[in-house]
C-alpha positions in Angstrom: 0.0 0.0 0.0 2.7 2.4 0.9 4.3 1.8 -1.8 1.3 2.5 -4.3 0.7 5.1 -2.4 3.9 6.9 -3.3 4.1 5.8 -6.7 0.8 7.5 -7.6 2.2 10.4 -5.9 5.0 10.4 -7.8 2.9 9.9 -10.6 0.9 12.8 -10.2 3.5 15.2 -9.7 5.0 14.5 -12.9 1.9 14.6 -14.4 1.2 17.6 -13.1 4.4 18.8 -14.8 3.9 18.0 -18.2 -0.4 19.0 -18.3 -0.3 21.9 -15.9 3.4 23.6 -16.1 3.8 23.2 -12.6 7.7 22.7 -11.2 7.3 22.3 -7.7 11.2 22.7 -7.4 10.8 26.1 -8.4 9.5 27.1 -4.6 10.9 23.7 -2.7 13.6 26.7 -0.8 13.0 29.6 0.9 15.0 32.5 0.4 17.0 33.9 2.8 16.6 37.4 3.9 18.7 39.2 6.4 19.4 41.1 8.5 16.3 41.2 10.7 14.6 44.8 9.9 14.9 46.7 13.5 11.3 48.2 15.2 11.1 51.8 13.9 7.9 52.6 16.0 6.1 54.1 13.0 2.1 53.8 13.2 1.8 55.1 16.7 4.3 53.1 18.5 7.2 56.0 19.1 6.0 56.5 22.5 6.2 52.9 23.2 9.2 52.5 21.7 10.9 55.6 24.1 9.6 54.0 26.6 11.2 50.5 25.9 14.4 51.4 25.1 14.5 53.2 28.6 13.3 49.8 30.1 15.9 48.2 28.2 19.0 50.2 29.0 18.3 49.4 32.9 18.4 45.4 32.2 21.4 43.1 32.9 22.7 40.4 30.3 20.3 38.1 32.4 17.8 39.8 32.5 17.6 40.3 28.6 17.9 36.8 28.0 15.0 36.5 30.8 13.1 38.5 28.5 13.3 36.6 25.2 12.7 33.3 26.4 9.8 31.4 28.8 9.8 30.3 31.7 7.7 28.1 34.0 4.6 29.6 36.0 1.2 30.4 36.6 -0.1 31.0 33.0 0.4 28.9 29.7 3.3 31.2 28.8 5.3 33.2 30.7 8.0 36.3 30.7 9.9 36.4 33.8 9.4 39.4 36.6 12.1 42.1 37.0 11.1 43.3 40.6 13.4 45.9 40.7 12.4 47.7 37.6 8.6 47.2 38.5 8.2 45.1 35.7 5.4 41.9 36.8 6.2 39.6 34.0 4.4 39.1 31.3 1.2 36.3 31.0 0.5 34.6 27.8 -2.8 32.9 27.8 -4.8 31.0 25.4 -6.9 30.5 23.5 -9.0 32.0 20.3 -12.1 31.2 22.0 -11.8 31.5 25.6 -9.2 31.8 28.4 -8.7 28.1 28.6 -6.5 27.9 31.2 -9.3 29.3 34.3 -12.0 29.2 35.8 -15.3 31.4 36.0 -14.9 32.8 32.1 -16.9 32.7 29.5 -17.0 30.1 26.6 -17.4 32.0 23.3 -18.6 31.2 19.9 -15.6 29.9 17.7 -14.1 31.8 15.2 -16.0 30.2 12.5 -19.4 30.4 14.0 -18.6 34.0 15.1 -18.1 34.9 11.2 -21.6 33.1 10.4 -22.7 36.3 11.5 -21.2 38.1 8.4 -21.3 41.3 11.1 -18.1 43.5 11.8 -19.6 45.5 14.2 -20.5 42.5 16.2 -17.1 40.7 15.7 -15.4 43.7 16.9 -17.6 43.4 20.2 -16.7 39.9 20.6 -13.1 40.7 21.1 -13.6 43.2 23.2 -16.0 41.3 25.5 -13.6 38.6 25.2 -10.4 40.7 26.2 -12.1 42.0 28.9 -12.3 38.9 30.8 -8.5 38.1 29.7 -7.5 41.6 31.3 -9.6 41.0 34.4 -7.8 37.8 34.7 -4.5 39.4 34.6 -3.8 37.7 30.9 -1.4 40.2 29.1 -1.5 38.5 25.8 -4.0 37.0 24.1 -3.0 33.2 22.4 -5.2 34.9 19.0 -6.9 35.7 16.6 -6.3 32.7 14.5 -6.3 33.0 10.7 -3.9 30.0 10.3 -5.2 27.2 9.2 -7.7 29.2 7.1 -9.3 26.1 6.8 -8.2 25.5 3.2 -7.5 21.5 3.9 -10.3 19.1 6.2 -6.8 17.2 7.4 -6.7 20.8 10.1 -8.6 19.9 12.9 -8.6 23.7 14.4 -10.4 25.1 11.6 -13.1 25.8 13.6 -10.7 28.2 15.9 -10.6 30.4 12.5 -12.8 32.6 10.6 -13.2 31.3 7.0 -10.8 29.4 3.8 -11.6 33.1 2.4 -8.6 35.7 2.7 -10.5 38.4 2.5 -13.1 37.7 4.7 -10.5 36.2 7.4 -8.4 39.1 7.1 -11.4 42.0 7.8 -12.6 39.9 11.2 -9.0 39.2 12.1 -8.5 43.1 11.7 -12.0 44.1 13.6 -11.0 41.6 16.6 -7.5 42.8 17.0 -8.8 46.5 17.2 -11.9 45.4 20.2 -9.4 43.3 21.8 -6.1 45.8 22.1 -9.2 48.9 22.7 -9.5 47.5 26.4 -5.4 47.4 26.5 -4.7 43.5 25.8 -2.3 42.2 23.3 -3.1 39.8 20.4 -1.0 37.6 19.1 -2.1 36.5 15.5 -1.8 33.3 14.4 -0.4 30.8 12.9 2.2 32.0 10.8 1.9 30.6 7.8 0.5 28.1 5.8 -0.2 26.2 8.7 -3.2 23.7 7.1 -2.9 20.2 8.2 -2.5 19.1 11.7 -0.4 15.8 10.7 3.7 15.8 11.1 3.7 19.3 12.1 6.8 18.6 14.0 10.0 16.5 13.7 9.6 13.3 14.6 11.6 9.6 15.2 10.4 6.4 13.3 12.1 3.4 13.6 15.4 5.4 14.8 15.1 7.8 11.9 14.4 11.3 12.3 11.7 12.5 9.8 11.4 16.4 9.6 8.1 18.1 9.6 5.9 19.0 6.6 6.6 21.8 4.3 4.0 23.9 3.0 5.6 24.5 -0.7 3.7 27.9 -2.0 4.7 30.1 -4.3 4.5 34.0 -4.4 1.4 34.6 -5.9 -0.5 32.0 -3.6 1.8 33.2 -0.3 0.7 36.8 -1.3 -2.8 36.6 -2.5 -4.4 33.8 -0.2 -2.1 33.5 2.8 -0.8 36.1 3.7 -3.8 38.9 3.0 -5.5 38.4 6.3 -2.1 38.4 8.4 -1.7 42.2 6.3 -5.1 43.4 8.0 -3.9 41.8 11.3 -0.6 43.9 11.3 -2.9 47.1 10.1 -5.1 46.5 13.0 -1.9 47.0 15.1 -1.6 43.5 16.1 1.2 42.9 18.6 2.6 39.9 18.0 2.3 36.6 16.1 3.4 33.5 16.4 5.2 31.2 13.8 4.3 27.8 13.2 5.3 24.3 13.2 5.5 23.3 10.1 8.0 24.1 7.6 7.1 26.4 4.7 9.5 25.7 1.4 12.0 23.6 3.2 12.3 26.1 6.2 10.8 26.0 9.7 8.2 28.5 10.1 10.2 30.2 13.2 13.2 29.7 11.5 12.1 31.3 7.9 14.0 34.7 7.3 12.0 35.3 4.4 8.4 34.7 5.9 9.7 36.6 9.1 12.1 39.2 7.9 10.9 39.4 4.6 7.7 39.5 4.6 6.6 39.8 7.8 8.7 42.6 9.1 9.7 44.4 5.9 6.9 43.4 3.5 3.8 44.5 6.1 6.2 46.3 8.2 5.5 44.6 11.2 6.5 46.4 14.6 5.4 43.8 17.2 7.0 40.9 18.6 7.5 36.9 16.7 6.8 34.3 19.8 7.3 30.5 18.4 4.4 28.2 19.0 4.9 26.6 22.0 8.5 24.1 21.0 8.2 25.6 17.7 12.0 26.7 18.0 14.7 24.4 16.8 18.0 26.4 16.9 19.1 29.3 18.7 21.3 32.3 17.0 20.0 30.7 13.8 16.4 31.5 14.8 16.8 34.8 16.0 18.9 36.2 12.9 15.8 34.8 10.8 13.3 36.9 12.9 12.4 35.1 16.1 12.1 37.4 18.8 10.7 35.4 21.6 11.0 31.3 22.5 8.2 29.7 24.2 7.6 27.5 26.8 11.5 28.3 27.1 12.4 24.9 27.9 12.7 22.3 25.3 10.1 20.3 26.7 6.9 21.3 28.0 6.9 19.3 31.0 10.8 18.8 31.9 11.1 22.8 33.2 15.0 21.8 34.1 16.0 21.0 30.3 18.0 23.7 28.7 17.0 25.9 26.5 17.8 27.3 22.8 17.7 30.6 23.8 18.3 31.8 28.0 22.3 31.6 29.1 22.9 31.0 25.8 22.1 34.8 24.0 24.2 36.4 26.7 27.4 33.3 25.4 26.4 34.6 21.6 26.7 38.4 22.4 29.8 37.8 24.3 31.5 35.8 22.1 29.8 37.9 18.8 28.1 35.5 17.3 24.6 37.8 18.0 25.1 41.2 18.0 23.6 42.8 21.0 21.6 45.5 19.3 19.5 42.5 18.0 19.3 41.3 21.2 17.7 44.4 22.2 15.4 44.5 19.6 14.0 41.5 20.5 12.8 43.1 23.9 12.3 46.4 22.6 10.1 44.6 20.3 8.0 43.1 22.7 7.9 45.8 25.7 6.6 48.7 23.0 3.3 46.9 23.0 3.0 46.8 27.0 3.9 50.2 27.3 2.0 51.4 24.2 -1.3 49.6 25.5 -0.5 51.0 29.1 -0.3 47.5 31.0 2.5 49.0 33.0 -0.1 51.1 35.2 -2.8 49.5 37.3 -3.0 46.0 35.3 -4.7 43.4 37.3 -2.6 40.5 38.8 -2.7 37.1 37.3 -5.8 35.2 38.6 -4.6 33.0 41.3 -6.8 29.9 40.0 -4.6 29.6 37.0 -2.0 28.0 39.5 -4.0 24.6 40.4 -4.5 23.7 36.7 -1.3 24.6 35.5 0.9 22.5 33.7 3.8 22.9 36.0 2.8 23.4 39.6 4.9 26.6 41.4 7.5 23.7 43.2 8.7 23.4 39.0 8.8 27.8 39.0 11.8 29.4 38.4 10.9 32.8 39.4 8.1 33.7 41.9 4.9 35.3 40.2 2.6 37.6 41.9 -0.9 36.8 42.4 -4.1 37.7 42.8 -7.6 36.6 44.3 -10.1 33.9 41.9 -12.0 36.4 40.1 -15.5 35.8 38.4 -14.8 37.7 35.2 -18.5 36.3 33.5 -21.0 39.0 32.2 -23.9 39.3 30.8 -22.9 39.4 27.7 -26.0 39.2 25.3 -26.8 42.9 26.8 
């Protein structure tokens, strides 16, 4: 069977050759493209920007590397406190539909039921309802919108999560969610970045004592530009803070490894000035990641569960700046990156404390933390929404 299997594969491709014109060698590589662009602050971030390359200038080499990379505690992704600069850490929560990791929230229509409604005014209203209870829980970030998978393939079981296989119609919710969610001061992070349609070998795996690399997402630059990345566009023009990179490879590259997905088009294409976070053991390299466009490395640890394993990026960015193999004004891109957003959205006055229920149904219990968190009371965050 498996052998059939791949000579009818084989088959069609060159048949698909010789009817169609199609050389699927033509896009098998991604480009490179370097260096990564720096954050200008254009669109309204300068203020933000001042304000984190004042934060940055205080930090030790620890500290920075604290910064870029995740660590174990109370919420599904965390940034380390710096106590002495006042700075709480930061709290990465998903998901696209609720804040998964608490109790007392709300469950909200997915993304796809929510665009059933063909309303923008209403969609708008749903991320702001929805970031509400996020803030109240002390979630800095939001683990969405999701426009990746677009739901282009049946084989990606988190189609649901997104809005619709249409570009055009995922890209104008994605943009009116971003905007209700970051107008009650929480982040978004868009995702997942790109080409992410099939739920199948997404990451490396071992058969048989072989390693066998994850699937890549071959797509030219008239399909990349036209049908993938148009709704990611309205995301960045909503002023989405961050997004995250995906498993999968796309043309033979990672997806948070891919200078020309992240620095190309990402960051130079759209402009983007927010922050690249790698889905959750997304990362597979360290300096090599970062020069590509990677700015921040989550869980941290290369496994989820085993908080003591090393990882790609920590002690090893301040080793790469002092031996030159990063340069440090990367380095501090990277955080100015991602504090802009907290100081543009004003979570570094009055933002409530991480919900202290998160900490019972966490996947690491505070005995595995490596920094202490501070927390607040269980808080009922539920509304009344339909009013």
């Amino acid at each position: 069977m498996l052998r059939s299997s791949a000579f009818a594969l084989l088959a069609w491709a060159s048949l698909s050759e010789a009817q169609f014109g199609i050389k699927h060698t033509q896009y098998g590589t991604s480009e490179p493209v370097y260096p990564s662009p720096e954050i200008s602050g254009s669109g309204g971030w300068e203020a933000g920007l001042t304000k984190a390359k004042d934060f940055v200038a205080q930090l030790t080499p620890e500290e920075k590397a604290n910064m870029v990379t995740g660590t174990p505690g109370p919420c599904v992704g965390n940034i380390a406190p710096v106590p002495r600069l006042n700075f709480t850490g930061l709290c990465l929560q998903d998901g696209p539909a609720t804040l998964r990791q608490a109790t007392y929230v709300t469950v909200f229509p997915g993304g796809v039921s929510a665009a059933s409604s063909w309303d923008k005014d209403l969609i708008y209203k749903h991320g702001v309802l929805m970031a509400r209870e996020f803030r109240d829980k002390g979630s800095h970030i939001i683990l969405g919108p999701v426009i990746g998978p677009l739901g282009r393939s049946p084989y990606a079981g988190r189609n649901w999560e997104g809005f619709s296989p249409d570009s055009y119609l995922a890209g104008v919710l994605a943009e009116q969610t971003v905007k209700g969610m970051q107008s009650v001061g929480v982040q978004t992070c868009t995702k997942h970045y790109i080409g992410n349609e099939r739920e199948e070998q997404r990451n490396p795996t071992t058969v048989d004592g072989r390693g066998v690399e994850a699937i890549s997402s071959n797509i030219d630059d008239r399909t990349m530009h036209e049908t993938y990345l148009w709704p990611f566009y309205n995301a960045v023009r909503a002023g989405t803070t961050s997004i995250m990179c995906s498993y999968q490879r796309i043309n033979g590259s990672y997806g948070c490894q891919n200078s020309k997905t992240l620095n190309g088009l990402l960051k130079t294409e759209l402009g983007f000035q927010g922050f690249v976070v790698s889905d959750w053991a997304a990362t597979h390299s360290g300096v090599a990641s970062i020069e590509a466009g990677l700015d921040m490395n989550m869980p941290g640890p290369l496994n989820f569960f085993a908080p003591t394993l090393e990882s790609y990026f920590g002690k090893n960015i301040t080793t790469a700046v002092n031996n030159g193999t990063l340069s440090p004004r990367r380095a501090d891109d990277m955080i100015e990156r991602i504090m802009t957003p907290y100081f543009a959205l004003g979570q570094d006055k009055d933002y409530p404390p991480v919900d202290g229920s998160t900490v019972p149904i966490s996947y690491l219990q505070p005995d595995a933390w490596n920094h202490e968190f501070p927390l607040g009371p269980t808080v009922d965050v539920r509304r009344n929404h339909h009013e």
